[in-house]
C-alpha positions in Angstrom: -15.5 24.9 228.4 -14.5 22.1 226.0 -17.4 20.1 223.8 -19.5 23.8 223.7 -20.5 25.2 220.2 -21.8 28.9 219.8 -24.9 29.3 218.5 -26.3 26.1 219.2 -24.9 24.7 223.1 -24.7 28.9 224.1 -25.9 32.0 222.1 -23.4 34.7 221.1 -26.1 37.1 222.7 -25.2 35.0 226.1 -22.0 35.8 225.6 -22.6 39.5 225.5 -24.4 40.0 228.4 -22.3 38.1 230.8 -18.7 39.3 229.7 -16.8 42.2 228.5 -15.8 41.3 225.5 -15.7 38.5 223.4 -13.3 36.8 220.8 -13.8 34.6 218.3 -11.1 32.6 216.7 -13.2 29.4 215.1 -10.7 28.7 212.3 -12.3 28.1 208.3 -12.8 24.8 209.1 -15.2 24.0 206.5 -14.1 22.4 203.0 -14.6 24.4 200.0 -16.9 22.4 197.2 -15.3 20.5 194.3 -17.7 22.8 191.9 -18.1 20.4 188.8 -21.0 18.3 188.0 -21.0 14.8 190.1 -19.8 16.4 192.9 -22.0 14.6 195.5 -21.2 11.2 194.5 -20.6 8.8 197.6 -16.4 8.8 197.4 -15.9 12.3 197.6 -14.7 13.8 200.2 -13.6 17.2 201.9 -9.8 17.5 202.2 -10.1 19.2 205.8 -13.0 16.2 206.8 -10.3 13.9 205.3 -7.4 15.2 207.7 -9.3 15.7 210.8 -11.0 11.8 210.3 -7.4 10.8 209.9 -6.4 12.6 212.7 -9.2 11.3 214.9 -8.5 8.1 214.2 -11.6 7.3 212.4 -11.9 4.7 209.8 -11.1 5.6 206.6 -11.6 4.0 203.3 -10.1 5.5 200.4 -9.2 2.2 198.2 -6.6 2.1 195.8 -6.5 5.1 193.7 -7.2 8.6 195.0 -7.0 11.9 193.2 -6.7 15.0 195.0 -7.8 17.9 193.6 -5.4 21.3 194.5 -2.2 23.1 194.5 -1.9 24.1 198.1 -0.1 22.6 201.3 -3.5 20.8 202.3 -3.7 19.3 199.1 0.3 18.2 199.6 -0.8 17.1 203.2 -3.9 15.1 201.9 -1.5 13.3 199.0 1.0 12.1 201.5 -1.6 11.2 204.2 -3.1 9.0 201.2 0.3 7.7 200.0 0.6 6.5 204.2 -3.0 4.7 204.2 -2.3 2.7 201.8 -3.7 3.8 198.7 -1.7 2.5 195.7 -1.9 5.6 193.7 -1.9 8.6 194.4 -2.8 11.8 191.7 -2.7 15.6 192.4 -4.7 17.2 190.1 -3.9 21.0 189.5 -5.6 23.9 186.9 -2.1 25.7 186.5 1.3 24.5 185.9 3.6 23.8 189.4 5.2 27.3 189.3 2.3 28.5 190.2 1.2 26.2 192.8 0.4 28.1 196.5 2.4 24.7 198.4 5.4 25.2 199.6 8.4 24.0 197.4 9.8 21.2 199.9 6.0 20.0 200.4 6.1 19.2 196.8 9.4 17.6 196.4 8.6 15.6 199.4 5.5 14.8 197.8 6.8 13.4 194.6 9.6 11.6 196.8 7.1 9.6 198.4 5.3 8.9 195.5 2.7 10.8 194.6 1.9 11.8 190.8 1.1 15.3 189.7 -1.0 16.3 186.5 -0.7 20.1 185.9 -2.8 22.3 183.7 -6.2 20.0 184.3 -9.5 21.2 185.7 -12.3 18.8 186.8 -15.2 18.6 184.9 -16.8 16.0 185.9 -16.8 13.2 188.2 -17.4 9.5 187.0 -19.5 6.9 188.8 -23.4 6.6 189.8 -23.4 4.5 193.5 -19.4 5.4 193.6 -16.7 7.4 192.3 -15.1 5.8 189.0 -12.9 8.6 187.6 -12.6 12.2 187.2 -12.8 13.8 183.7 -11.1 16.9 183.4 -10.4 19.5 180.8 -6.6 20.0 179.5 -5.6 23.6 180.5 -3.3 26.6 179.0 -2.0 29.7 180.6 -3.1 33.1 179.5 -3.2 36.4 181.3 -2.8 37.2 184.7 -5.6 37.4 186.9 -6.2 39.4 190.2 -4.1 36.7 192.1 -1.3 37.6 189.8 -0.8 34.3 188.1 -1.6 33.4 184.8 -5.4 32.5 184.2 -5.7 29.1 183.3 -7.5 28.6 179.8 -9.9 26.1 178.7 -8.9 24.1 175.8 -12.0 22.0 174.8 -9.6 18.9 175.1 -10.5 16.0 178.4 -8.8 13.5 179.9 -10.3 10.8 182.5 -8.5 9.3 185.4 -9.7 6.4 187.4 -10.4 6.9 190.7 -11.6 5.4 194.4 -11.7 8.5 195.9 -11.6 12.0 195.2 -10.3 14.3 197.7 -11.3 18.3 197.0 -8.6 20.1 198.8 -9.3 23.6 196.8 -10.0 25.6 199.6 -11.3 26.5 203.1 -14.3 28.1 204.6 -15.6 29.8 207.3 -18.9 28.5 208.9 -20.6 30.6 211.5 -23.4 28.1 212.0 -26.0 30.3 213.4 -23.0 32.6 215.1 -25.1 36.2 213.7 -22.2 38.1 212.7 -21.3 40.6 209.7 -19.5 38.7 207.0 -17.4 39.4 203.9 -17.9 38.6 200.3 -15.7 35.2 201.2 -18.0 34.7 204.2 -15.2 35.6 206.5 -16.2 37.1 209.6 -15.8 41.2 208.9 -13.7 42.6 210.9 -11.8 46.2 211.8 -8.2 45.4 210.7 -7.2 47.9 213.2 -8.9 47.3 215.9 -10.2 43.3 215.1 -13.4 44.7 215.9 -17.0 43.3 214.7 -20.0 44.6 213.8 -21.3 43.5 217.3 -20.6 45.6 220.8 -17.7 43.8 222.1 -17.2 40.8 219.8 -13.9 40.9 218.7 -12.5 38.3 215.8 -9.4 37.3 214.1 -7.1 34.1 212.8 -8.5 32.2 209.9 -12.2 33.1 210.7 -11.2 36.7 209.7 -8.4 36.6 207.0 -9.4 32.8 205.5 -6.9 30.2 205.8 -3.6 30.7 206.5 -0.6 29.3 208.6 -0.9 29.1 212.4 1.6 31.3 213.4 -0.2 34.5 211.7 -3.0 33.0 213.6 -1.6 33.4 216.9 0.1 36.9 215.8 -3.2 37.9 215.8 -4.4 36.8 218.8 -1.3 38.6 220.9 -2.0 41.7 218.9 -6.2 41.0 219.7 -5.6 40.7 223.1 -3.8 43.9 223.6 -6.5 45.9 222.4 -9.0 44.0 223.9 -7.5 45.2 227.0 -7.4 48.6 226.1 -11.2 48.5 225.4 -11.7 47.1 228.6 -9.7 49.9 230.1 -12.0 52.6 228.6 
């Protein structure tokens, strides 16, 4: 059934009872915070609530200049998807240097072909404006050592640098949101799963896709779901 959301139209514990097994593939559909100080002020939005409003077809008003905060193919999507609405500036704003950004190569040359400004090794600190965004300070960055990701940490330098702004579009990260879906979850709030076996902590409830491994592309996605599938019907065969 289309329109239906678990845990609030139907229970997960519904679910259970009246099926075999389960799967849950709901995507990390929520947009990870901005994390500085201002962060709530009307004019900033969520780079995923950006896309899908765009998408949807819904107004959108993001006025003249827009920063997007991020090194990753959302934020390169969110840029460009300004650049096409209009918006007469258009600033990526990224804590490392461009080697080290997670886009693809091609999304950021296509990027700067249409237009859009980068400003490496810059972390926001603080956004500008009481009613509405103004600006976004942030603090100049250097690289020292690696971290777990394998990249160099990006340093604080005590120095800061403002840019004016419309709108600022966080496009840092993505989350998963179980709502009131009671399932074990990971230190990143993914739902915990059995790599293996894509098995849950509940009887039956099998999970996988973004929900499980946090975002990724779609085809790893649907790899998992082929691969979920078959041993889903091995379960049900005993």
């Amino acid at each position: 059934n289309y329109g239906v959301k678990i845990g609030e139209d139907m229970s997960l514990e519904y679910l259970q009872n009246n099926y075999d097994a389960v799967f849950l593939g709901i995507g990390a559909w929520k947009s990870s915070p901005l994390r500085c100080e201002g962060e709530n002020t009307p004019g900033v939005l969520g780079g995923i609530d950006f896309l899908i409003s765009v998408a949807e077809n819904k107004p959108v008003k993001i006025g003249k200049k827009v920063i997007v905060v991020g090194g990753g193919n959302t934020a390169m999507d969110v840029a460009r998807t300004s650049i096409r609405l209009g918006a007469e500036e258009v600033r990526v704003v990224y804590r490392r240097t461009e080697d080290e950004m997670p886009a693809e190569k091609i999304e950021i040359e296509e990027a700067k072909e249409e237009g859009v400004i980068f400003s490496f090794l810059s972390a926001p600190a603080l956004v500008e404006g009481d009613e509405k965004v103004t600006g976004l300070k942030c603090e100049k960055m250097v690289l020292g050592e690696k971290d777990a990701s394998g990249r160099q940490k990006p340093m604080p330098t005590g120095e800061f640098v403002t840019f004016e702004a419309d709108t600022i579009i966080a496009a840092i990260g993505q989350e998963v949101d179980c709502g009131n879906i009671n399932v074990g979850q990971g230190k990143k709030k993914n739902i915990a799963i059995n790599e293996e076996t894509f098995e849950t902590n509940l009887r039956g409830v099998f999970a996988g896709g973004d929900a499980a491994t946090g975002p990724k592309i779609a085809i790893d996605a649907i790899a998992q779901g082929q691969q979920a599938a078959k041993v889903i019907n091995s379960y049900l065969d005993g």
